[in-house]
N, CA and C atoms as an extended XYZ file, in Angstrom:
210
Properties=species:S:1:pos:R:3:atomname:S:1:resname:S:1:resid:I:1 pbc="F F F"
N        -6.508       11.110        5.457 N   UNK     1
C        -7.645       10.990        6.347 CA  UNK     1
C        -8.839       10.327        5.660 C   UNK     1
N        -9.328       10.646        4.321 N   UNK     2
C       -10.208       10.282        3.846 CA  UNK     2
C       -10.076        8.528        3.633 C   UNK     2
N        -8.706        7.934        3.478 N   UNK     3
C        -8.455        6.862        3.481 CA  UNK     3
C        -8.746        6.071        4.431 C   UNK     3
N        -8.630        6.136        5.776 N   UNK     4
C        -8.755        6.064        7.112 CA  UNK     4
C        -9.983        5.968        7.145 C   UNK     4
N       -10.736        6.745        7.529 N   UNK     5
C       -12.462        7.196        7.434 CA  UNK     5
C       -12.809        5.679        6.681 C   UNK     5
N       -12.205        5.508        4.893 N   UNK     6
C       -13.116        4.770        4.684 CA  UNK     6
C       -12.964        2.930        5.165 C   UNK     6
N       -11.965        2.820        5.845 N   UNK     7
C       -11.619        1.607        6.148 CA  UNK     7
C       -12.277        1.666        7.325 C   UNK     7
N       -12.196        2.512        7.735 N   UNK     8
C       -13.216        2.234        9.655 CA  UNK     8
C       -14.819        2.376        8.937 C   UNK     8
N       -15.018        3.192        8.177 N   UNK     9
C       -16.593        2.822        7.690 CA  UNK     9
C       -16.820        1.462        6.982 C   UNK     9
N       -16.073        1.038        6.351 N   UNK    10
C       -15.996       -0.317        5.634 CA  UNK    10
C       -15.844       -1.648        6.493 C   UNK    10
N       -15.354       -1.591        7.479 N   UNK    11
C       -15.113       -2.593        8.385 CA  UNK    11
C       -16.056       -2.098        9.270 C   UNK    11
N       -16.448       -1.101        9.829 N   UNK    12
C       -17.311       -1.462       11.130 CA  UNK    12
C       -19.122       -1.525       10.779 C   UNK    12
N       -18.870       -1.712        9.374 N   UNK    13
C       -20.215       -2.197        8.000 CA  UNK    13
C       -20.426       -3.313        8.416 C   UNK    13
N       -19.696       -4.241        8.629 N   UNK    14
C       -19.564       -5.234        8.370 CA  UNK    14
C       -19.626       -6.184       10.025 C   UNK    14
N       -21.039       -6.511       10.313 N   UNK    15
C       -20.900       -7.340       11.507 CA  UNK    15
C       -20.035       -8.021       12.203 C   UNK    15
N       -20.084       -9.161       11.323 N   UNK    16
C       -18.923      -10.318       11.450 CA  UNK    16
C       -17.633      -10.148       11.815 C   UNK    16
N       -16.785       -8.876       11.133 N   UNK    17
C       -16.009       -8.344       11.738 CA  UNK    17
C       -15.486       -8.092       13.364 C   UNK    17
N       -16.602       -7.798       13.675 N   UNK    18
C       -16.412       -7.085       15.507 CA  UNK    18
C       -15.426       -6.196       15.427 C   UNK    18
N       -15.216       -5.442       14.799 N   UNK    19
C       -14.518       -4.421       14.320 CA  UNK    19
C       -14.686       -2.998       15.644 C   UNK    19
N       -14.358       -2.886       16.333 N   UNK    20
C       -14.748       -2.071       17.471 CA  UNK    20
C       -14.349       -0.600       17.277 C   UNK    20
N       -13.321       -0.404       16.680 N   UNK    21
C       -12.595        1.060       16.499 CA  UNK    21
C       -11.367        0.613       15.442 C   UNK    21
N       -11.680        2.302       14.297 N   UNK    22
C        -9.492        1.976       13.838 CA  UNK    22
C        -9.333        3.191       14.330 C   UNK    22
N        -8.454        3.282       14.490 N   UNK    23
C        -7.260        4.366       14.374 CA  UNK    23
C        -6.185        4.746       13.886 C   UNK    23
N        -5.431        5.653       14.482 N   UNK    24
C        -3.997        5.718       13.937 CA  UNK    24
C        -3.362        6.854       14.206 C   UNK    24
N        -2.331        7.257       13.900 N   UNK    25
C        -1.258        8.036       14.087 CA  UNK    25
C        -0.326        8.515       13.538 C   UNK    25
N        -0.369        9.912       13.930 N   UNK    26
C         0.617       10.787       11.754 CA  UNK    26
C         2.140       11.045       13.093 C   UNK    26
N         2.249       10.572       13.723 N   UNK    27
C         3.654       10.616       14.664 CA  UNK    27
C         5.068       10.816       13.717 C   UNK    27
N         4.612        9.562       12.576 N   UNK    28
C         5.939        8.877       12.068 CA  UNK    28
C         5.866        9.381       10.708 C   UNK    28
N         6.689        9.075        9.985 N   UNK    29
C         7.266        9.109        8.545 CA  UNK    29
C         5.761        8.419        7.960 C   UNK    29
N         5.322        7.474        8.110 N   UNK    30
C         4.397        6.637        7.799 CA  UNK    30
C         3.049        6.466        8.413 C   UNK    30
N         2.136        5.852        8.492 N   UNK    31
C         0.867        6.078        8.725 CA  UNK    31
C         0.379        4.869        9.749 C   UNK    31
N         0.315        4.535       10.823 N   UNK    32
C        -0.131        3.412       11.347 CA  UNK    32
C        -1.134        3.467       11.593 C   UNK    32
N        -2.396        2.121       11.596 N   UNK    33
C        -3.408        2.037       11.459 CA  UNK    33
C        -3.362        0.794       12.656 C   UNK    33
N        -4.422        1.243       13.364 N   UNK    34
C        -4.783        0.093       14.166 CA  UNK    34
C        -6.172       -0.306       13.866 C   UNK    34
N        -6.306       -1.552       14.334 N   UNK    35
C        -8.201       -1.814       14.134 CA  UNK    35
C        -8.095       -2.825       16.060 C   UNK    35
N        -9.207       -2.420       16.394 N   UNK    36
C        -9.196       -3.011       17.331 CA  UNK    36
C       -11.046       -3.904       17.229 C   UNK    36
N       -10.835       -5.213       17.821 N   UNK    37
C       -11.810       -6.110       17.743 CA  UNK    37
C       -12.366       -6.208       19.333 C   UNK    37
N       -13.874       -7.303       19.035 N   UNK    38
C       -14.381       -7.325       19.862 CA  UNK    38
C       -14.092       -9.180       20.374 C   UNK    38
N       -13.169       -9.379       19.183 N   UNK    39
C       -12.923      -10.872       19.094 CA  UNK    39
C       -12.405      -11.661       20.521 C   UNK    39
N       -12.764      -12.700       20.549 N   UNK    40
C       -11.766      -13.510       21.759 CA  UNK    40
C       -10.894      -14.186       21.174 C   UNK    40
N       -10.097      -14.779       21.806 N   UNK    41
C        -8.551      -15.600       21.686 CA  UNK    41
C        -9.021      -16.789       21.534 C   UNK    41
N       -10.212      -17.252       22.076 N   UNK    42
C       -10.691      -18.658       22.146 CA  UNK    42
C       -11.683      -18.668       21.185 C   UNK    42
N       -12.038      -17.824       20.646 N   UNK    43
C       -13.381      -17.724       19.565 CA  UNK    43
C       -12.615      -18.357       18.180 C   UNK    43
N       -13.549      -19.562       17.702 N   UNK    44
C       -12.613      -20.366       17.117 CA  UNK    44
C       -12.564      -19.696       15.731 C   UNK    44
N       -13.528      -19.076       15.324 N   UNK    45
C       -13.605      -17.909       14.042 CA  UNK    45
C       -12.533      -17.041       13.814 C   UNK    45
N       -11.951      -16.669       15.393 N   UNK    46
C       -11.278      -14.983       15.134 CA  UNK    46
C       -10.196      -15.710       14.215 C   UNK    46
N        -9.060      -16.093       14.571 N   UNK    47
C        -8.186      -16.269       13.087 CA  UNK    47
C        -8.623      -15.899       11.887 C   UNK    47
N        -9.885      -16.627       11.432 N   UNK    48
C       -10.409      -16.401       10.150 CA  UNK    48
C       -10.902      -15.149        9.733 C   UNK    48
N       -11.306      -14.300       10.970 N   UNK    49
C       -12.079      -13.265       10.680 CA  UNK    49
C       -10.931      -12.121       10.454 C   UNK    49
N        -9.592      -12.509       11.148 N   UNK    50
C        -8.501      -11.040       11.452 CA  UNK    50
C        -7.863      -11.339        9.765 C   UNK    50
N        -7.793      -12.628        9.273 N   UNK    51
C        -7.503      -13.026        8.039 CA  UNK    51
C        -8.484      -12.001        6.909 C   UNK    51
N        -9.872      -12.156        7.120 N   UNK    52
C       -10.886      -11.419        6.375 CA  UNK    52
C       -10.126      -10.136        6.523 C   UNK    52
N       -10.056       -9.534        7.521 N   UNK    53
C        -9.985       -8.020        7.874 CA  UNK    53
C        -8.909       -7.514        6.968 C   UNK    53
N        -7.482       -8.497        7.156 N   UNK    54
C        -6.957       -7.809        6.613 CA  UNK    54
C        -6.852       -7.979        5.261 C   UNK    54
N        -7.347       -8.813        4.435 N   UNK    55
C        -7.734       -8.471        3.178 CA  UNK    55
C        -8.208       -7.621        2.620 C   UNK    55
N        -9.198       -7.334        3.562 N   UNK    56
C       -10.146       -6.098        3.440 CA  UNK    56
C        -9.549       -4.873        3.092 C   UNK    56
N        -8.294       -5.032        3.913 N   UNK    57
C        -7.812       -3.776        4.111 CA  UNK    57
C        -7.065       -3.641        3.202 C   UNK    57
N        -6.020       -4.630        2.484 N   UNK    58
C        -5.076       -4.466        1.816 CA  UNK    58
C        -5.697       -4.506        0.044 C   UNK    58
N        -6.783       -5.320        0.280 N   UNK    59
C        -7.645       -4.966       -1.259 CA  UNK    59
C        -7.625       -3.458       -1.444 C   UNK    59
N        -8.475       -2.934       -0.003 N   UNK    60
C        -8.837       -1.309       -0.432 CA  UNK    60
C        -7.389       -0.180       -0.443 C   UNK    60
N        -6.341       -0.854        0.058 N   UNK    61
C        -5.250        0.190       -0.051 CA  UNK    61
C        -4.841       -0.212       -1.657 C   UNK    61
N        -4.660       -1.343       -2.257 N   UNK    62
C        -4.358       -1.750       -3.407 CA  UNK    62
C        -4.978       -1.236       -4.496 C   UNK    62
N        -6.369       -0.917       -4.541 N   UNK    63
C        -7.090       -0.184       -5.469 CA  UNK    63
C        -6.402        0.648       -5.938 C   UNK    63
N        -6.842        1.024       -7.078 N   UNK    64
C        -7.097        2.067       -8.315 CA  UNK    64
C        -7.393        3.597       -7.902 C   UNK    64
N        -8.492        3.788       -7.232 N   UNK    65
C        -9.191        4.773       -6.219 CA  UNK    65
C        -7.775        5.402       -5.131 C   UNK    65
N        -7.853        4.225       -4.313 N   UNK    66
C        -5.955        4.408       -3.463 CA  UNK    66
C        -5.215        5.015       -4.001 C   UNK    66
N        -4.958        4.137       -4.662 N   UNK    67
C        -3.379        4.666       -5.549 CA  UNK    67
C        -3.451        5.922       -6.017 C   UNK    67
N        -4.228        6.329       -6.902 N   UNK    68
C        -4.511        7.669       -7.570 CA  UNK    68
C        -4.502        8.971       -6.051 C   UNK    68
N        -5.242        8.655       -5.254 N   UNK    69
C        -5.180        9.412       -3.866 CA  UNK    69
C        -3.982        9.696       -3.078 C   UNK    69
N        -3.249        8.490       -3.129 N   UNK    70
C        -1.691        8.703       -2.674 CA  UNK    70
C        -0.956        9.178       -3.365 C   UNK    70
């Protein structure tokens, strides 16, 4: 949970994003995470920005901090 928390605080920090909500779900074996945007399909940025996001995301699961937590 604390992992979660900090990716929806970390992304919805962040304007540019349009980061609207994450979520997720302990249903499964595994952890799914959704992020939902405020982006359009025609907004010629969003590619670039869902690109940002998920860096974002996979930097902060990749950490040092992460890892030790999992």
């Amino acid at each position: 949970m604390p992992i979660v928390d900090a990716i929806s605080d970390g992304l919805t920090a962040k304007a540019e994003y349009k980061v609207k909500m994450v979520g997720y779900t302990n249903k499964f074996d595994y952890l799914p995470i959704s992020i939902e945007t405020t982006l359009s399909s025609s907004d010629s940025e969003s590619e670039k920005i869902v690109e940002a996001i998920e860096e974002t995301v996979q930097d902060y699961l990749n950490s040092e901090k992460v890892k030790n937590i999992i």
